[in-house]
C-alpha positions in Angstrom: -16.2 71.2 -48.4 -18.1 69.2 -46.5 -17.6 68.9 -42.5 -19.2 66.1 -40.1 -18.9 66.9 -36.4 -19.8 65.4 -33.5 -20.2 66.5 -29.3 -20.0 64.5 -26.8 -18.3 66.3 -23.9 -21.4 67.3 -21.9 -24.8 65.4 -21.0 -25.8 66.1 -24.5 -25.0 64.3 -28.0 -25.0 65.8 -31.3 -24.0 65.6 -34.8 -23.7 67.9 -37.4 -23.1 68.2 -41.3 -22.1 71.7 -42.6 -21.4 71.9 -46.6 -19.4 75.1 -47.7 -20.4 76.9 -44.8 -24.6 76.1 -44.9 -25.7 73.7 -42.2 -27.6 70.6 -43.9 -28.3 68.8 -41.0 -28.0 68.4 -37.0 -29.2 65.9 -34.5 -29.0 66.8 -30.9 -30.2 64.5 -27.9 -30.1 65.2 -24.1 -31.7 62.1 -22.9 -28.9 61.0 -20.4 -28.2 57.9 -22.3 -24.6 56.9 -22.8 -23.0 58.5 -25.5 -21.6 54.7 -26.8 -25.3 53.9 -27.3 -26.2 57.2 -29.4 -23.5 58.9 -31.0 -23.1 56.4 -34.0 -26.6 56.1 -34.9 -27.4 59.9 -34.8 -24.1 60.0 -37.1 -25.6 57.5 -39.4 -29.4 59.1 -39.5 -27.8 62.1 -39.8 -25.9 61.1 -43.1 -28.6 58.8 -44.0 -31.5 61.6 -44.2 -28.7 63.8 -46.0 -27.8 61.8 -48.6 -24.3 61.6 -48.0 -21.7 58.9 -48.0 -19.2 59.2 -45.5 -16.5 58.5 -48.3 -17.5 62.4 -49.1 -16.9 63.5 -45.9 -13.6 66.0 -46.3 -13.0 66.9 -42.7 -13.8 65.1 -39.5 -14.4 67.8 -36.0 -14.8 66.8 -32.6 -14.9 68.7 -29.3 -11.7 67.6 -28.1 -12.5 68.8 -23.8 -12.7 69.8 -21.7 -15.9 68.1 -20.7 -16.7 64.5 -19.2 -13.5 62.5 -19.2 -15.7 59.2 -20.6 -17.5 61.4 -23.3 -14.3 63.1 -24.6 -13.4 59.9 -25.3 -16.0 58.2 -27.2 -16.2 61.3 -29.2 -12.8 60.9 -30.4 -12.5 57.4 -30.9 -15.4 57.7 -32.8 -14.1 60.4 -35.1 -11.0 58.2 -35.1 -13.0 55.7 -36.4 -14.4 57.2 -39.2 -11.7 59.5 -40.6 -8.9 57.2 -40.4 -9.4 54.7 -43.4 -10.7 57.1 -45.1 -7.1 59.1 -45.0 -9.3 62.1 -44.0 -7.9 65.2 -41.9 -9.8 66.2 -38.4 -10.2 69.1 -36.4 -10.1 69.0 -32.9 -11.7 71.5 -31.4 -12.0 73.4 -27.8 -15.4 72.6 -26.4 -15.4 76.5 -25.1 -14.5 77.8 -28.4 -17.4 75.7 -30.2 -19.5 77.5 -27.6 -18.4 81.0 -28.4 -19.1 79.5 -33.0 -22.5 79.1 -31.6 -23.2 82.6 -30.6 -22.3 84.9 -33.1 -25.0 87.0 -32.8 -24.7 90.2 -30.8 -21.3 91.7 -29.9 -19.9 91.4 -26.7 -18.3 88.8 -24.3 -19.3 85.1 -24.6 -18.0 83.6 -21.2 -18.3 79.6 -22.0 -18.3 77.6 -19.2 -19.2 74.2 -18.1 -19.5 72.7 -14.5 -16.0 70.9 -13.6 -17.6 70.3 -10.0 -15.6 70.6 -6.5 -17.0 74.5 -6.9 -15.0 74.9 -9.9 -15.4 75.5 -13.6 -13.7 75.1 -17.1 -13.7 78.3 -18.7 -12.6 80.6 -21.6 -13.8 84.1 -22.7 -14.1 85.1 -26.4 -15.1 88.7 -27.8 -17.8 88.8 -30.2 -17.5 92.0 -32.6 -19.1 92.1 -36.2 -19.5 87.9 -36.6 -15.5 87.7 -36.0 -14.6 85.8 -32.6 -11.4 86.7 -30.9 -10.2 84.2 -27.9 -9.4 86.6 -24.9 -8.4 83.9 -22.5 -6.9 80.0 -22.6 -9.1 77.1 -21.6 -8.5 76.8 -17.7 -10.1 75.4 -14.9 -10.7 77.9 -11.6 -13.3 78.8 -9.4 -16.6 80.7 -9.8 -15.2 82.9 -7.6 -12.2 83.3 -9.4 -14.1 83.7 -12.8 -16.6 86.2 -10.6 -13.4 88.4 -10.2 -12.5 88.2 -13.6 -15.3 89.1 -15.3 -15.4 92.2 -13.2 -12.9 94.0 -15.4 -15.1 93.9 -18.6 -17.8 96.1 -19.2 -19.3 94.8 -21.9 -22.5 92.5 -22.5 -21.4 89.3 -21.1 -23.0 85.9 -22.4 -23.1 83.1 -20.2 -23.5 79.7 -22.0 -22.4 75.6 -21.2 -23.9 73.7 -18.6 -21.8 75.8 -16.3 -24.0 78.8 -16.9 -27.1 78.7 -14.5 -25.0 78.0 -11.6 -22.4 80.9 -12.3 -26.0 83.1 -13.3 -26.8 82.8 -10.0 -23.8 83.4 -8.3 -23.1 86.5 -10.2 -26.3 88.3 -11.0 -26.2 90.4 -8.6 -22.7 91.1 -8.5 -22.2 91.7 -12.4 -25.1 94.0 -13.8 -23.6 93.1 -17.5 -24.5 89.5 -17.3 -26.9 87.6 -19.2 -28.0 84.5 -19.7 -29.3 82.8 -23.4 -32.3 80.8 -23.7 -31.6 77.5 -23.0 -32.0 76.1 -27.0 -28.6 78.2 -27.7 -27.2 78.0 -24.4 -25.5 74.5 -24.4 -22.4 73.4 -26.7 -23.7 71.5 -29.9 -21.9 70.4 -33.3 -22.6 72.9 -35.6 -20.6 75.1 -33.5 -17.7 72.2 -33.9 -18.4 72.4 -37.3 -18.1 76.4 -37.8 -15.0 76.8 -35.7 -13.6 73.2 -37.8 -14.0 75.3 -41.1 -12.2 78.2 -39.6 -9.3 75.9 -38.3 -9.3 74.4 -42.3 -8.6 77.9 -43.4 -6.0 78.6 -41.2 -4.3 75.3 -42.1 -4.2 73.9 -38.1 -6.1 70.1 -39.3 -4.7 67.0 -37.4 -4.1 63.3 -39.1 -6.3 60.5 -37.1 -3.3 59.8 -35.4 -2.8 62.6 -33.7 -6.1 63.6 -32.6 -6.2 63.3 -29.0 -8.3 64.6 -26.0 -7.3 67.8 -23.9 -7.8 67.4 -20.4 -7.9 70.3 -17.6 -7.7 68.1 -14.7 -6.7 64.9 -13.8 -9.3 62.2 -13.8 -11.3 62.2 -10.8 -10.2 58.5 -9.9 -6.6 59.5 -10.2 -7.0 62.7 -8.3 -7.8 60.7 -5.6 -4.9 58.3 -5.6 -2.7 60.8 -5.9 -4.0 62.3 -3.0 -4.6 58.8 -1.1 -0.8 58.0 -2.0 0.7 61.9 -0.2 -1.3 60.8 3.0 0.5 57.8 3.3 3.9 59.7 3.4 
């Protein structure tokens, strides 16, 4: 079974090609460049320099949010793109939850979380025991201080990781003596995470048509935040 998936919910883009479980490839860029410029031709280097056609593609994956509202977007209209005349299933995925695929190293808590601004975050913890991941919480958006007084009820190694995690680092390291934070080439979400929790989700039978894959939003976009609040002023 081979898996293609692709992030683009965070400053960085990636792709990344999985094959009954083995990675075979991934391409991962953080060079601030619009994800509509780089996501297609890393996908098609990426399948290039593998050797595979994109007819033998079996599932499609994408982070699905929460993340930037434009590059949740582009990554699943691209993945719309490809899987759909093809007839080929997809796998939406939580960014958090590829996170917490990425880090299945050493047990513990993996607190995923990325920086949703306005001093809040988007967030979900996972337990890592033995390889297996267990979700402890939903994807949510709340405060660091918030997520500061949630994390205080686990005792447990807790690993920081998203673009979230040096500012909540900082904020909690001397509050939280369990917290620690990855080295920054594991620390931020990438596809093969997308791809690992994808083949998970194609065990457990929970693929999607093209049709119905669709991005999950936390919040409201920022521009329609704003209108709503511009709009109860002028009550």
């Amino acid at each position: 079974m081979k898996i293609l998936a692709v992030d683009t919910s965070a400053s960085p883009v990636s792709a990344a090609l999985l094959s009954d479980g083995a990675l075979l490839g991934e391409f991962y860029l953080n060079i601030k460049t619009t994800h509509s410029q780089t996501l297609m031709p890393i996908v098609s280097a990426l399948l290039s320099s593998s050797g595979t056609d994109i007819k033998d593609i079996d599932i499609f994956a994408v982070n699905v949010g929460p993340g930037s509202f434009t590059g949740v977007r582009i990554g699943t209209a691209s993945v719309k793109g490809m899987s759909m005349p093809l007839g080929k299933p997809c796998a939406q995925i939580s960014t958090l939850e590829a996170m917490a695929y990425s880090m299945p190293y050493s047990d513990g808590i993996v607190c995923a979380v990325m920086d949703a601004r306005c001093s809040q975050v988007y967030n979900a913890l996972f337990r890592l025991d033995g390889g297996e991941i267990e979700r402890i919480t939903e994807d949510r958006a709340l405060s660091i201080e918030a997520l500061a007084e949630d994390l205080g009820n686990y005792e447990e190694q807790i690993y920081l990781t998203g673009d979230g995690a040096d500012i909540c680092y900082k904020a909690f390291e001397n509050k939280l003596p369990n917290i620690f934070l990855p080295p920054v080439n594991i620390r931020y979400q990438h596809a093969f995470g997308t791809a690992l929790a994808a083949a998970k989700m194609a065990e457990e039978g929970r693929l999607v048509s093209s049709d119905e894959l669709m991005p999950v939003y936390l919040r409201l976009p920022q521009a329609e935040r704003e209108l709503k609040e511009r709009l109860a002023g002028n009550k």
